[in-house]
C-alpha positions in Angstrom: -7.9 11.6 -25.8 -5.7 9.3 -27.5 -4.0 6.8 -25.1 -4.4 9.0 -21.8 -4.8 6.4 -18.9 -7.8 7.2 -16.4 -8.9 6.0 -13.1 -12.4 5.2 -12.9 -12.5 3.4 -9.5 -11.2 2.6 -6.4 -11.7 1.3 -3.2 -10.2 1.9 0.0 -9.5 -0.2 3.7 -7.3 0.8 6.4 -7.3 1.5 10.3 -9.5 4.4 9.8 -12.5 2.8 8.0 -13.8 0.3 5.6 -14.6 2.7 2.6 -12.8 5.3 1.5 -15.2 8.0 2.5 -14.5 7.1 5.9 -11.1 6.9 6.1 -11.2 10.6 4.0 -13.5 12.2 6.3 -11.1 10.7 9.4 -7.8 12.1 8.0 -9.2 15.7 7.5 -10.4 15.5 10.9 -6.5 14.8 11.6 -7.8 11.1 13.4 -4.9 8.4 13.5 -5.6 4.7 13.5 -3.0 3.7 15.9 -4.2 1.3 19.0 -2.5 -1.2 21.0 -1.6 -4.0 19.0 -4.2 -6.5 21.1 -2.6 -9.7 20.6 -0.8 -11.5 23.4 2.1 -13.2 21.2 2.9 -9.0 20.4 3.3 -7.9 23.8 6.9 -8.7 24.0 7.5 -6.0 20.8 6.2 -3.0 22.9 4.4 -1.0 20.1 1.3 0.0 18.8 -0.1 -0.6 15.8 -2.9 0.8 13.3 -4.8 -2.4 12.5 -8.2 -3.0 10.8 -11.0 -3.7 11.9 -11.9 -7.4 11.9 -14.8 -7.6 9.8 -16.1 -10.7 8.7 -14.0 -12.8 6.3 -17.0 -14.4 4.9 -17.3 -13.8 1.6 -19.6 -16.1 -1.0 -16.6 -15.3 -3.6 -14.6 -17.3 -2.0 -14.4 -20.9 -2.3 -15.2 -22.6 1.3 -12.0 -25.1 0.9 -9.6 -22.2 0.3 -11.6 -20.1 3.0 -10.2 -22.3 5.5 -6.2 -21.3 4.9 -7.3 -17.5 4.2 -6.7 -14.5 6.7 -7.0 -10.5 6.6 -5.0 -9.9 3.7 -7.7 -11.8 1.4 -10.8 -9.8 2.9 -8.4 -6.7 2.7 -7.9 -7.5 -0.7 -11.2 -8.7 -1.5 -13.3 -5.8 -0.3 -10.9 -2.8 -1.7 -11.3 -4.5 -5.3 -14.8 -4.9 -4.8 -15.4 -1.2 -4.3 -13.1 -0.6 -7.1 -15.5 -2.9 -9.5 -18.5 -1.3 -8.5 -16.6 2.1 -8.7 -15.6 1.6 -12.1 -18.8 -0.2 -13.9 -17.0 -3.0 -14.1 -19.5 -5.5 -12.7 -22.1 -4.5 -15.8 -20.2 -7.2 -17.9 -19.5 -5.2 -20.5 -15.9 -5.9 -20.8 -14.6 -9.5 -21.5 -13.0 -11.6 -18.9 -10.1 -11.8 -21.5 -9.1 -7.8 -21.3 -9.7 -7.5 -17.5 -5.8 -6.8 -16.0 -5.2 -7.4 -12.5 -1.7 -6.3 -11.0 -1.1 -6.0 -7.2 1.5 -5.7 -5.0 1.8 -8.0 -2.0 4.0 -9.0 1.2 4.5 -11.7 2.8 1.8 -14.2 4.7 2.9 -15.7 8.0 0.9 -18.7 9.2 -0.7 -19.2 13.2 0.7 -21.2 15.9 -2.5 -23.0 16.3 -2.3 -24.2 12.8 0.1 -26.2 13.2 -0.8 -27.1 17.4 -2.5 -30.4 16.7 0.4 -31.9 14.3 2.8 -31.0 17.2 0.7 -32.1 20.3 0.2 -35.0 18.1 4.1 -35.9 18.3 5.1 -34.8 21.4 7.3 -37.9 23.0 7.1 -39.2 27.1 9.3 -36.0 27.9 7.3 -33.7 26.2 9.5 -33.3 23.7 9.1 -33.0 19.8 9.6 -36.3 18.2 10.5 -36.1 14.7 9.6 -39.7 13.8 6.4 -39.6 15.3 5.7 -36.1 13.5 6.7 -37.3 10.0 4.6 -40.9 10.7 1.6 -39.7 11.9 1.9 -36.3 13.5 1.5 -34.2 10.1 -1.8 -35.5 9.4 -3.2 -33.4 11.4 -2.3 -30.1 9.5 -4.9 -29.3 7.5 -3.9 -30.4 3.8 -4.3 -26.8 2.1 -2.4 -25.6 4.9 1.2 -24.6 2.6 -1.6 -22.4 0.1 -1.5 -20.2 2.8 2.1 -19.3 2.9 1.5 -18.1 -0.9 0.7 -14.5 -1.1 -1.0 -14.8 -4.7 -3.1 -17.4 -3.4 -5.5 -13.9 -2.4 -4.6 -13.0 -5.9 -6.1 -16.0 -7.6 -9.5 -15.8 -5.2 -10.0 -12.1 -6.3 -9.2 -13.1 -9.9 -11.8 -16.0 -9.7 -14.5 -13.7 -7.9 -14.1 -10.9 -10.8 -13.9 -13.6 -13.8 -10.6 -11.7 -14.1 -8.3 -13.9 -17.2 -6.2 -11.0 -19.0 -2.8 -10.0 -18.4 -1.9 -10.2 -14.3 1.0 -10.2 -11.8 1.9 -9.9 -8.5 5.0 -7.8 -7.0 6.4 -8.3 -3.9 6.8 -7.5 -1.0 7.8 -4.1 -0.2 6.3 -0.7 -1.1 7.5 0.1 -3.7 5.6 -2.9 -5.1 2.2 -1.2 -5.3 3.6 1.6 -7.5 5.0 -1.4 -9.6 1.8 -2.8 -9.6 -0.2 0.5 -10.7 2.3 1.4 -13.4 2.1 -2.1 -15.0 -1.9 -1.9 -14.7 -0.8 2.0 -16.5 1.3 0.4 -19.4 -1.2 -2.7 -19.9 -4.4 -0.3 -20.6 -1.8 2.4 -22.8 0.0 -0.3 -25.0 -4.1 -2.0 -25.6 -3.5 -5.7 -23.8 -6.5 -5.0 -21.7 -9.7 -3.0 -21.5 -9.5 -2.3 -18.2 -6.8 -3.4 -15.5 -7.2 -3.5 -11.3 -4.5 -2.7 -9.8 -2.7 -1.7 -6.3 -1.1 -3.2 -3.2 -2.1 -5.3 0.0 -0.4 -4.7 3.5 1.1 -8.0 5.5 -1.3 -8.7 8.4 0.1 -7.1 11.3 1.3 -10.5 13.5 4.5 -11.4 15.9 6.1 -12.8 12.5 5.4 -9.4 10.4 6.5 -7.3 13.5 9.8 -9.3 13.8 11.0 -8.9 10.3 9.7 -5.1 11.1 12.5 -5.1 13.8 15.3 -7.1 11.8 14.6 -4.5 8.5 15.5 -1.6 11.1 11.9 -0.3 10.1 9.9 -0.1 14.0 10.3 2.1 16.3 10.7 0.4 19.2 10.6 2.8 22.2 7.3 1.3 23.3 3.4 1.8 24.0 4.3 5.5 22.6 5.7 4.7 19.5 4.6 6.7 16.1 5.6 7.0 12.9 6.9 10.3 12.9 7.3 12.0 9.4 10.2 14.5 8.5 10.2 14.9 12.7 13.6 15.9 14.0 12.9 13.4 16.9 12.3 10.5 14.5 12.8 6.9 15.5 11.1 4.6 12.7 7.5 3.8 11.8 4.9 1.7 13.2 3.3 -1.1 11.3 -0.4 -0.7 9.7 -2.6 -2.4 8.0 -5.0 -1.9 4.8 -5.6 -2.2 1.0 -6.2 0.2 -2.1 -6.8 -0.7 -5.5 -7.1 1.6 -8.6 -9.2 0.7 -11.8 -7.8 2.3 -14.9 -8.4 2.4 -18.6 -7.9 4.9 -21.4 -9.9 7.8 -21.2 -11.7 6.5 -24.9 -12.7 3.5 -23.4 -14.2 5.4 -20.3 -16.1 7.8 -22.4 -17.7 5.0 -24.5 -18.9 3.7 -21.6 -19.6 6.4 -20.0 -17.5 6.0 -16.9 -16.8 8.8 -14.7 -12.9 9.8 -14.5 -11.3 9.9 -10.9 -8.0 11.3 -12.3 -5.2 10.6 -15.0 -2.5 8.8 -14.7 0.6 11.0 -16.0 3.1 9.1 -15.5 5.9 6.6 -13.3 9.9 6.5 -12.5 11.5 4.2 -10.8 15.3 3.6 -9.7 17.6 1.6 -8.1 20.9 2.3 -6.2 22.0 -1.6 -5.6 23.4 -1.0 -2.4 22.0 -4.5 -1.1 20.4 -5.4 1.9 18.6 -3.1 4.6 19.7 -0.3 2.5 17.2 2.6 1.4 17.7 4.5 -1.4 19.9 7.6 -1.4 18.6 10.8 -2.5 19.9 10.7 -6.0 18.2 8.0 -6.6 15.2 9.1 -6.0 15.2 12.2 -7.2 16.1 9.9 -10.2 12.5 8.1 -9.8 10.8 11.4 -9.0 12.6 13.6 -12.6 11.8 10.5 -14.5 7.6 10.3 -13.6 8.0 14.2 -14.6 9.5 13.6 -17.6 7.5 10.9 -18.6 4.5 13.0 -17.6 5.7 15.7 -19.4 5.4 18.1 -16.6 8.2 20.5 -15.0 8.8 20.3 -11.4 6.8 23.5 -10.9 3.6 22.4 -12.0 3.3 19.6 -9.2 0.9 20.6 -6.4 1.1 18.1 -3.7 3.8 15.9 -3.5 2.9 12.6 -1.0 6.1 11.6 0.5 6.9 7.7 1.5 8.4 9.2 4.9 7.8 6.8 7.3 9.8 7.8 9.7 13.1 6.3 9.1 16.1 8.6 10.0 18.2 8.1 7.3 15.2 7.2 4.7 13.3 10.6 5.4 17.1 12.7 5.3 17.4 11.0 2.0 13.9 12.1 0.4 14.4 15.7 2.1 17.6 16.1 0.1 16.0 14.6 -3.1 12.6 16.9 -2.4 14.8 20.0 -2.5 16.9 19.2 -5.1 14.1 18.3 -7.5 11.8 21.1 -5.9 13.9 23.6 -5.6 12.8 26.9 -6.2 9.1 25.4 -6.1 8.8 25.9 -2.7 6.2 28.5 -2.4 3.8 26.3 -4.4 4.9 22.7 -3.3 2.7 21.2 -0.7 4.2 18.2 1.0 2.5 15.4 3.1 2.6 12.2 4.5 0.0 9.6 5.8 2.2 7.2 7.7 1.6 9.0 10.6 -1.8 8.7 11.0 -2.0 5.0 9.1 1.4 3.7 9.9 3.3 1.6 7.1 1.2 -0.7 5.4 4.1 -1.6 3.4 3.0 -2.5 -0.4 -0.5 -0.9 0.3 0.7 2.5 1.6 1.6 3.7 -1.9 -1.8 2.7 -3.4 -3.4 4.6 -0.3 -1.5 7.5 -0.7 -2.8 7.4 -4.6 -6.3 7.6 -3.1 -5.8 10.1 -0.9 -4.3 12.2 -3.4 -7.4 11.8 -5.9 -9.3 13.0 -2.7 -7.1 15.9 -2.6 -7.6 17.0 -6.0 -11.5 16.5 -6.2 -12.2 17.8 -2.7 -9.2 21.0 -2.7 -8.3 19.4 0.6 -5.1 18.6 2.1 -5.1 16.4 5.1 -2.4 17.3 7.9 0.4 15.2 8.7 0.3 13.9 12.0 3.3 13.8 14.7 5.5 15.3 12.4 5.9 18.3 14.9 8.9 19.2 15.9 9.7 19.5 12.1 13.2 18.5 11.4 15.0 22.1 11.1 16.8 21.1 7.8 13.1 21.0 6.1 12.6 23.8 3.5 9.2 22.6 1.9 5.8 23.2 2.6 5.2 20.2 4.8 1.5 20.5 5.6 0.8 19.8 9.4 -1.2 20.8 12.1 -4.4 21.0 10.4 -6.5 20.1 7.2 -5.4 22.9 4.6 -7.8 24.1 2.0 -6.0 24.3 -1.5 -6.5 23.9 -5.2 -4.5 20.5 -6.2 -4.6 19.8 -10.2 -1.5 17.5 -9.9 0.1 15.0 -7.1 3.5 13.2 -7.1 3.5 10.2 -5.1 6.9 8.6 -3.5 7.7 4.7 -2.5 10.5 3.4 -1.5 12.2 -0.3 0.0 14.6 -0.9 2.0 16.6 -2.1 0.0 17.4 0.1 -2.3 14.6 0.5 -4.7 12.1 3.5 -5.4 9.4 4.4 -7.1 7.0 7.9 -7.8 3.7 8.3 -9.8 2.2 11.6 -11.1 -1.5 12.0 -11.1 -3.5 14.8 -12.5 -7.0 16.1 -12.4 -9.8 15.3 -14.5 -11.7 18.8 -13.7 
C-alpha cells in the first residue's frame, strides 16, 4: 500500500453530456457529439464541430467582477472539478487547504468581437475609419477594465482554486494535449513524493470559436473538406480532426490516505513517459519517440507490454500523426496483438486538445469497472497497414485490468499514462 497513487474522483463534460455517466452511457451506444458549429463568424471554416452544451455559467463560486471576463472554459472547468470534489470526499474538509494540489492543463482563451465593439465604434473617425488618437484618448474606456484577465488561461485556474480553498502545490500546462497528461503526472508525483494530501488534476479544451478554428487550420490539425468532416481514427481515408469541446479532471492520493478516509478507489495510477523529438514547429512526434513515452510509462509501471489491455490512442486523425503511432503501437505491441485492444474517442468527441487525454483517462476507468469497450467511430475503412485490435463497429464486452493512454502535440512532444484496476 505504500506510496501507490489512487484515483478517488472525477468528473466529466464534453459534447455528449454534463456527467460522466452520460457521456459513458452515449459512447457505448456508439453516439458522436458532432453538430454544425452554429456560429455565424464559423461559417466561412466549413466544418462541424462537437461543442457543449451551453449551460449556465452562473456559478456562486465565482466572483461576480471576474464573472464578467469569463467564458466556457471556466464552467467547463468549474463543473468537471466540482464532480471530482464531491467524487472524492473532498468537500467533507478533512484535508487542509495547504495539502490540496491542483495541476491542469490548458489552451488558449480568445476574446469576442463585441468586447471590444464599443471602444472601436467609440473611435471611428468622419470616414468611418479607426482613429488611433481618438481610441487611445477616449475610445479604450469603453473596454471593460478586467477585460486583458480574460486572455489569461489560469485566470479559470485561480477561480477554481479560490472556489475549493485549494493553496498547496499547483500549475498550469499549456496548451496542447499533451498538457493534461503533464498535468495528471505532476498531480501523480505531488501525492507519491508527500507535498500534498490530495491533488486535482486534468486538462480544459479551448472554446471552440473563429480564433480556436483558425489556429486549428494554420497547425494543419482540421479537416477541412466541409459540413462532412470527422475525425477519422487509423482510417485509410483520413484527413485531420475536428475540434471539440469538454473537460476531465482526476483526484488522486495514495492509496493509505484513501483507506483512512475511507475513500473509494477509481483506479491506480501506474505510471507516466514522456518524450520529445525537437523537430520544431507543426511537427508531431515520430514513432520512436513515442514508443519512447509509451516503454518508459511501462517501465515505470513496472509492467511488460503484454500485460496492457486497452491501449487509448491520441489518433485524431492526422495522416502522418496516426502512421506515426501505428508504427510505434506495433513496435511496442508486437506480438501482443491477440490481447491488445486499441481505441480512440476523437471520433465520436473530436479533439479537445489538452482535455482529450484526461477524457480518455476517464473513459478508460469506465472500461475497466464496467468490462466495456466503446467502439471507435468513423474509423471504417481501417487503414490496411493496421495490425492491432482496433475496436470498432460496436461496444465490445471485455475484461480490462490495465489501460495505456497516448497524447501527443504538434510539435513534437508526447506523452502516455498507465492505469490499472482497483478490483
Amino acid at each position: 500500500m505504500e506510496n501507490r497513487v489512487v484515483i478517488t474522483g472525477s468528473g466529466l463534460v464534453c459534447s455528449l453530456g454534463s456527467t460522466e455517466s452520460e457521456v459513458w452511457s452515449r459512447l457505448v451506444a456508439g453516439e458522436e457529439g458532432t453538430a454544425p458549429v452554429g456560429r455565424s463568424d464559423c461559417d466561412s471554416f466549413h466544418c462541424p464541430a462537437a461543442r457543449t452544451e451551453r449551460f449556465s455559467e452562473a456559478n456562486p463560486g465565482i466572483q461576480q467582477r471576474l464573472g464578467q471576463i469569463m467564458d466556457t472554459h471556466l464552467a467547463l472547468l468549474m463543473k468537471a472539478v466540482g464532480d471530482a470534489v464531491l467524487g472524492s470526499g473532498l468537500n467533507a474538509g478533512d484535508i487542509p487547504a495547504d495539502q490540496r494540489g491542483f495541476f491542469a492543463g490548458m489552451g488558449m482563451v480568445d476574446y469576442e468581437v463585441a468586447d471590444l465593439l464599443p471602444a472601436v465604434l467609440e473611435s471611428l473617425g468622419p470616414a468611418g475609419e479607426l482613429d488611433y488618437n481618438r481610441f487611445y484618448s477616449q475610445g479604450y474606456t469603453h473596454i471593460y477594465p478586467l477585460w486583458p484577465l480574460a486572455m489569461l488561461n489560469n485566470i479559470a485556474f485561480c477561480q477554481v482554486g479560490i472556489r475549493y480553498d485549494i493553496r498547496g502545490e499547483n500549475c498550469v500546462f499549456s496548451p496542447y494535449a499533451d498538457s493534461g497528461l503533464y498535468a495528471i503526472a505532476e498531480g501523480y508525483r505531488t501525492v507519491k513524493e508527500g507535498r500534498a494530501k490530495l491533488a486535482l488534476c486534468g486538462g480544459v479544451s479551448d472554446k471552440i470559436s473563429a480564433s480556436s478554428l483558425a489556429r486549428a487550420v494554420l497547425s494543419q490539425l482540421l479537416d477541412s473538406s466541409g459540413d462532412g468532416a470527422r475525425c477519422r481514427p487509423f482510417s485509410i481515408v483520413r484527413k485531420g480532426s475536428i475540434l471539440g469541446e469538454g473537460c476531465g479532471i482526476v483526484a488522486v492520493e495514495l492509496l493509505s490516505h484513501a483507506a483512512q478516509r475511507k475513500a473509494v478507489p477509481l483506479a491506480e495510477v501506474l505510471g507516466f513517459g514522456s518524450a520529445s523529438d525537437g523537430e520544431g514547429e507543426l511537427s508531431h512526434p515520430g514513432s520512436d519517440t513515442i514508443s519512447q513515452a509509451m516503454c518508459t510509462a511501462l517501465d515505470q509501471s513496472g509492467i511488460k507490454p503484454s500485460d496492457i489491455d486497452l491501449l487509448i490512442a491520441h489518433a485524431d486523425g492526422n495522416p502522418a500523426g496516426d502512421e506515426a503511432e501505428m508504427e510505434a503501437i506495433h513496435t511496442v505491441f508486437s506480438g501482443c496483438f491477440d490481447r491488445l485492444m486499441v481505441y480512440s474517442s476523437k471520433g465520436a468527441l473530436g479533439h479537445m486538445s489538452a482535455a482529450a487525454p484526461a477524457v480518455d483517462t476517464l473513459i478508460g476507468i469506465n472500461c475497466m469497472r464496467n468490462g466495456m469497450v466503446p467502439p471507435t467511430l468513423h474509423a471504417d475503412p481501417v487503414d490496411h497497414r493496421v495490425r492491432f485490435d482496433l475496436v470498432a463497429g460496436e461496444c465490445r464486452p471485455s475484461r480490462v485490468r490495465r489501460c495505456l493512454i497516448n497524447s501527443r502535440s504538434h510539435e513534437g512532444r508526447c506523452a502516455s499514462l498507465v492505469i490499472g484496476s482497483c478490483g
